[in-house]
C-alpha positions in Angstrom: 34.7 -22.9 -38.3 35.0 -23.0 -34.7 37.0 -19.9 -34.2 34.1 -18.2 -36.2 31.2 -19.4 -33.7 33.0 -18.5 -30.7 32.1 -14.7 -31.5 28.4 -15.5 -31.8 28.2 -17.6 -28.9 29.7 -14.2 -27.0 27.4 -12.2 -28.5 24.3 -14.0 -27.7 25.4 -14.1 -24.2 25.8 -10.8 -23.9 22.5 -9.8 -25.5 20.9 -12.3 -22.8 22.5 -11.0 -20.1 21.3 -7.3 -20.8 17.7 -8.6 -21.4 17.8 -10.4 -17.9 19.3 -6.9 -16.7 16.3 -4.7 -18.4 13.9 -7.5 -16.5 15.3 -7.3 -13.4 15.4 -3.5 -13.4 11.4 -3.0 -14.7 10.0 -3.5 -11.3 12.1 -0.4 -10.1 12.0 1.5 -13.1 7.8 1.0 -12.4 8.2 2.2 -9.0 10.4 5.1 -9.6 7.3 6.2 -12.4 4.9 6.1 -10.0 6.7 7.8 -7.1 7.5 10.3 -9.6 3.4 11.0 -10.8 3.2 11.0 -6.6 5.9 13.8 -6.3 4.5 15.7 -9.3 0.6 15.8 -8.1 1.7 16.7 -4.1 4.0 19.4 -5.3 1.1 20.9 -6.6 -1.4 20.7 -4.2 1.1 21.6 -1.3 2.8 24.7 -0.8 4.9 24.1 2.1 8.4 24.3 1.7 10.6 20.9 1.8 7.6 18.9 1.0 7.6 18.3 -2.4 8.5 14.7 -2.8 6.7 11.4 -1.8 9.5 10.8 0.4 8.6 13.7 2.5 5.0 12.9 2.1 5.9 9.6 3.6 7.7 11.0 6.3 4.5 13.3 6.9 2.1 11.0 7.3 5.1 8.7 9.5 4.6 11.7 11.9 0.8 12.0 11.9 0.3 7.8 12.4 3.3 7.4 14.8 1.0 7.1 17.8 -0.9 4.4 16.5 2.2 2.1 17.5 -0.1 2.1 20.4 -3.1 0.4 19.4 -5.1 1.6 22.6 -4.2 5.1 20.9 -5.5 3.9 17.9 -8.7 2.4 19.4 -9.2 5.9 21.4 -8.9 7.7 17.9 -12.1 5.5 16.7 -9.8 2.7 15.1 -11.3 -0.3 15.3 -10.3 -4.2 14.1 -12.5 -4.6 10.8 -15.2 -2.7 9.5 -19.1 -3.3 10.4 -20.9 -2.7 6.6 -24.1 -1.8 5.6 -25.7 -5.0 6.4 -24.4 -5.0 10.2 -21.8 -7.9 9.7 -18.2 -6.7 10.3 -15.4 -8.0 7.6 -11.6 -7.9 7.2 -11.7 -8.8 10.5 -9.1 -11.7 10.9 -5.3 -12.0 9.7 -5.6 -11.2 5.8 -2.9 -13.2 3.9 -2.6 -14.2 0.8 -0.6 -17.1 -0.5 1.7 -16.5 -2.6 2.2 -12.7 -2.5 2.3 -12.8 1.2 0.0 -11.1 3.7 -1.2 -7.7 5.1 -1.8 -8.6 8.6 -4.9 -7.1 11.1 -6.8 -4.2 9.8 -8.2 -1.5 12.2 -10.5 0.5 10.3 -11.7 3.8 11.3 -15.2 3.9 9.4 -16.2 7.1 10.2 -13.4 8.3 8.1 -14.3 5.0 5.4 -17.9 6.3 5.2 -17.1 10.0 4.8 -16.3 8.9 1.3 -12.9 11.3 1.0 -9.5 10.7 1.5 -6.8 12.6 3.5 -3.6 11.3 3.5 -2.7 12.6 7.0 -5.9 10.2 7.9 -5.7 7.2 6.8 -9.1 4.8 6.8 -7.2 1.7 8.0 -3.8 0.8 9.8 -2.3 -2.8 9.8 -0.4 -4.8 12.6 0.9 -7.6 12.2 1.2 -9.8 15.7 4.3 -10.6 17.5 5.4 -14.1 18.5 4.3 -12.7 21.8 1.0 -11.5 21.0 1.6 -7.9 20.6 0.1 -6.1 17.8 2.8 -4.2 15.9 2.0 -1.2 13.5 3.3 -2.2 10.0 1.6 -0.2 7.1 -1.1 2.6 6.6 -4.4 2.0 3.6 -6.2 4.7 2.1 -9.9 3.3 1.6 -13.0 4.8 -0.2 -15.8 2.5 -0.8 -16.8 2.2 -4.3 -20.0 2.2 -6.2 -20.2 -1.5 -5.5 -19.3 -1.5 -1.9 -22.3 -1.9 1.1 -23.1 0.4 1.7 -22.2 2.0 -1.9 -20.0 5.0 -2.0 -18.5 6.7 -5.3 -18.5 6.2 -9.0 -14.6 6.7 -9.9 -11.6 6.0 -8.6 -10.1 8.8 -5.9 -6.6 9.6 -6.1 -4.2 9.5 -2.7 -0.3 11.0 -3.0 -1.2 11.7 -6.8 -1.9 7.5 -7.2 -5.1 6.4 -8.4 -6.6 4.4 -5.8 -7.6 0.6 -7.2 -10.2 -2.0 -6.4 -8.2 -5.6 -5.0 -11.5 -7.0 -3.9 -14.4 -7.0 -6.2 -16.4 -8.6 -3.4 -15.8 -5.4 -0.9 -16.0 -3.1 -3.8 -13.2 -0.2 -2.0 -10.7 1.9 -3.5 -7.2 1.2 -1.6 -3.9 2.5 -1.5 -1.1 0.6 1.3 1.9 2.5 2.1 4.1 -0.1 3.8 6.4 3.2 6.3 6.4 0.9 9.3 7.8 -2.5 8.0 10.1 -3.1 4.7 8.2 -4.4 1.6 10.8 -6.2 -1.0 7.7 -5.6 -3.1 7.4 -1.6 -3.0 6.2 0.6 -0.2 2.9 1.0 -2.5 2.5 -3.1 -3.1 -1.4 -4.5 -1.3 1.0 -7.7 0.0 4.1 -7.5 2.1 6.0 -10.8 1.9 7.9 -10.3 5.5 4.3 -9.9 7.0 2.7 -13.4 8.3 -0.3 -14.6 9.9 -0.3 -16.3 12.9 
């Protein structure tokens, strides 16, 4: 009887192990889907050769951003840390964390390009620094924002698309479309996730 359950015991091991395989793979299986929708949308609405992946998106925007590794450069370039709303109070202006998923760091908002109500992705609405034991600000991630129809002051109806992704609300409250694209700093939780787990606050 014992020789017989030996078998089963196998089996059911082995049907556990692929499950915790197909779990552990979902997350990238996810992010390969929606890198792919990116690739398929920018290949159509660019017709330069050698960009037609998100990957050379990415790389695209890298170069168009790279000088805001300066954040005087950024300032100059109408950047500024948080965004002043409809009401004259300025928000998102300290370290944003969250506690579990981890944090995003300091925002500088450029809200000339937040209030236009469009999105380019060689112009990103906000960059984020995390700071440096020794104060320094360093550039970690870009964010693609467009205020919604809840926002102050309000701003569009649907949700805008960025890199063939459809933007999403995180913050009822704030009521903006966002899109992070973590190309200065690894994220264990995608280069597309809101939170960065590597990324403190002070």
């Amino acid at each position: 009887m014992n020789s017989m359950r030996v078998p089963h015991r196998k089996v059911r091991l082995a049907i556990g192990m692929v499950i915790l395989l197909l779990v552990a793979l979902m997350p990238a299986v996810a992010s390969a889907g929606q890198h792919n929708q990116a690739n398929e949308v920018l290949s159509g609405a660019t017709h330069d050769a050698g960009h037609g992946s998100i990957w050379s998106a990415l790389a695209r925007v890298r170069r168009a951003t790279e000088r805001f590794h300066d954040v005087d450069a950024a300032i100059e370039a109408g950047y500024e840390l948080g965004y002043v709303n409809g009401d004259g109070i300025r928000i998102i202006a300290g370290c944003i964390a969250d506690p579990v998923a981890g944090a995003m760091g300091y925002h500088y908002f450029n809200k000339q390009l937040i209030d236009d109500l469009e999105v380019d992705p060689l112009k990103p609405e906000g960059l984020l620094y995390e700071q440096r034991p020794n104060g320094e600000l360093k550039l970690v991630a870009v964010e693609w924002v467009v205020p919604g129809a809840g926002a102050n002051p309000p701003g569009v109806s649907e949700a805008p698309s960025v890199l063939g992704m459809e933007m999403h609300i995180l913050v009822p409250a704030v009521g903006w479309y966002i899109q992070h694209a973590w190309i200065y700093k690894h994220n264990p939780s995608g280069v597309f996730s809101d939170w960065n787990p590597l990324v403190h606050c002070p």
